[in-house]
N, C-alpha and C positions, 0 to 999 in steps of 0.2 A: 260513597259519599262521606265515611267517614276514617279518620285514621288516629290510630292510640300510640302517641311517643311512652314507652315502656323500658323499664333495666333496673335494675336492683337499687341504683341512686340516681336516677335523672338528673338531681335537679346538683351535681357535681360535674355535669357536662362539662365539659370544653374551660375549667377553672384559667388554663393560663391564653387559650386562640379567639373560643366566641363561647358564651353564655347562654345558659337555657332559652331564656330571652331573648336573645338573640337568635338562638337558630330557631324558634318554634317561629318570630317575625319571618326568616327567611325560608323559612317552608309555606307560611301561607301568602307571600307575595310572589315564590315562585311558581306556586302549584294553585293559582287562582279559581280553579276547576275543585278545589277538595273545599267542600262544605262545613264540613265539622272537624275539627283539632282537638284530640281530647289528649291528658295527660295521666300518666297513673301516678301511683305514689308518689309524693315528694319530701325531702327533711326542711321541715319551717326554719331549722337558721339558715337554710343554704337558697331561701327565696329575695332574690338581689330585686336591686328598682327596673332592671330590664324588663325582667319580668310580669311586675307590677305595671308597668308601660304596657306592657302587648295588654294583660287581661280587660287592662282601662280600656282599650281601642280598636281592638278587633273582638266582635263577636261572633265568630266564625270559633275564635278559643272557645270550648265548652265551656259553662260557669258548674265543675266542678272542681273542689279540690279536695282531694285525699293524701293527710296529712299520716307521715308517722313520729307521731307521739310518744307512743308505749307506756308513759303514766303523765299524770299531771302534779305530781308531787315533787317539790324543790329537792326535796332529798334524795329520793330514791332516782329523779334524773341523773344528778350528777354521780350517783352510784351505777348507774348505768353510762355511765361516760357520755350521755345523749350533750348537744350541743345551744340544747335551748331550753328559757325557763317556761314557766307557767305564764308568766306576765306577756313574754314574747307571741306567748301562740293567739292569746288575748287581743293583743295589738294588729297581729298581721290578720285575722278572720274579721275585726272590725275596717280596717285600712282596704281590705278587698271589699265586703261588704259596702262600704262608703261608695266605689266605682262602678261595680258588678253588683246592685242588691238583691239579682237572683241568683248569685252562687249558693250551690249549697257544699257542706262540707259531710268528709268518710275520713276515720281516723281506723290506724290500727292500736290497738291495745294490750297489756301484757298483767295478767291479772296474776297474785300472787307472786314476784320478784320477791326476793331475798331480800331481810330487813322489814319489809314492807307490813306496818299492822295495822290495825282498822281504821284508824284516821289518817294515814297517807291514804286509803282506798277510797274514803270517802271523799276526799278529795279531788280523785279521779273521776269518782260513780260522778258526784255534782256537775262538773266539767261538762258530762254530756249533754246535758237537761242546757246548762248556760250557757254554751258555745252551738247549739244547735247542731250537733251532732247526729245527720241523719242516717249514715251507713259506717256501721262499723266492721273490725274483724278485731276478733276478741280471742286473743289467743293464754291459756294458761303457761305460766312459768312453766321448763323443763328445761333442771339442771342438764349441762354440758361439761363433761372433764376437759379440764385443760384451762376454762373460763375463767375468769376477774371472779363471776357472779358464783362458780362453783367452790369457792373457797369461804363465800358468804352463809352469817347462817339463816339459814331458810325463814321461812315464813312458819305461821302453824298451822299443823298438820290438815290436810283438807280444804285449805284457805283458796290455795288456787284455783280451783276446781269450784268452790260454790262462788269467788267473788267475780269469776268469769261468767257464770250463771246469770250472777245478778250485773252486769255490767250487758249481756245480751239481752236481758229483760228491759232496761230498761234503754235500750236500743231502738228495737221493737213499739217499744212506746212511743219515743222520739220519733222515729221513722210514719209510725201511722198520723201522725198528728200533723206530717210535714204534708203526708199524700193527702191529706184529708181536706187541706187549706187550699188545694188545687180541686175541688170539685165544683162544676160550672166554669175553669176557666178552658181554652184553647192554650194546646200545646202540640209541638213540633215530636212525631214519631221517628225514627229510623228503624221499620222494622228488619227484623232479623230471623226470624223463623216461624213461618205461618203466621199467627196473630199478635205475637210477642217483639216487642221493642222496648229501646230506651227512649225518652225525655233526652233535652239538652243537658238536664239537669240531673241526671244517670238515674232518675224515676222508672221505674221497670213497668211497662204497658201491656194489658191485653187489651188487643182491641175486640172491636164486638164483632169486625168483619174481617178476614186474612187479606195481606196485604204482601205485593211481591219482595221477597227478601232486598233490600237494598233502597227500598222506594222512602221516600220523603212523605209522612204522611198527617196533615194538618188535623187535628182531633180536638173531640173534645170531653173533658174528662165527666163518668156522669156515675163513678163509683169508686170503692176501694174494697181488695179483697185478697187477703192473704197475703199484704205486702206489697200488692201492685195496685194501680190504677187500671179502670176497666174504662176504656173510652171508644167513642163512636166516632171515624170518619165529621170532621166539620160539615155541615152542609145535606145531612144524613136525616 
């Protein structure tokens, strides 16, 4: 019931024949039978109005998006050759937000880049908290020979390693406050192995009863715990 369009840049699909947005419209009007449309990663300047069309109009698309970011700092993006600003990622999570108010967003992150000193990172760390930031992937800087960034001079010492600590920290924070806003409501399970499923909204579920791998299961959420939501069968 469900399928994940995946590849290292999705969303540079098909730049000169058809558009992310376009092909994900043409997979869910060909394939009327597939329930759920989920997307993985995608680079926010490369999310065209197509795209923005389908998420308005088919809710069959998942309301997640997982954005790669890697910092929120003006500088250290364009030291990173990344393609979009702070201002950009701002716009396109309220512009989705406005059509879709229950997407939630996952970013990935790159804690300790080269140059980068405690006020470019706080500028990142804040980003989470303001952008509602509920799944991240927090990866620490590690130099590559050959790279732009390996010629750069580093960060200080240790830097990477405790500001990716703290950028999971407060992840985790984010993350529980988001599953916690869902207690008492009804939500749509997909599970996946014995009791565990996702939400439409990539919220990780146990249920209280197993359910057949693949089944569509109406719930309702009546806890949080270690990250998931714990929910019961609607009607239970």
């Amino acid at each position: 019931p469900e399928a994940v369009l995946t590849g290292v840049d999705i969303s540079s699909y098909g730049r000169r024949e058809m558009s992310l947005g376009s092909l994900v419209e043409k997979i869910l009007d060909e394939v009327p039978e597939l329930k759920r449309l989920r997307l993985s990663t995608i680079d926010p300047a490369a999310v065209d109005d197509d795209l923005i069309e389908v998420i308005a109009a088919n809710d069959r698309l998942m309301p997640h998006i997982h954005l790669s970011l890697q910092s929120m700092d003006a500088t250290i993006l364009k030291r990173m050759g990344r393609r979009h600003r702070p201002e950009d990622v701002f716009d396109l999570c309220r512009r989705i937000r406005g059509i879709r108010p229950d997407t939630a967003f996952g970013a990935d992150l790159i804690a300790g880049f080269p140059t980068e000193d405690d006020e470019m990172f706080e500028r990142t760390l804040c980003c989470v908290d303001s952008l509602g930031l509920t799944y991240l992937h927090v990866f620490p800087f590690s130099r590559r020979p050959g790279t732009p960034a390996a010629k750069m001079p580093p960060a200080a010492p240790g830097a990477a390693k405790a500001r990716a600590a703290r950028l999971r920290q407060v992840g985790r924070e984010t993350l529980d406050r988001f599953l916690r806003a869902k207690i008492g409501a009804e939500v749509e399970v997909l599970c996946e192995d014995g009791n565990l499923g996702h939400c439409r909204d990539y919220a990780q579920v146990r249920l209280v009863r197993p359910a057949r791998p693949g089944q569509l299961v109406a719930a309702r959420v009546i806890g949080v715990e270690d990250g998931r939501l714990i929910a019961e069968e609607a009607g239970t």
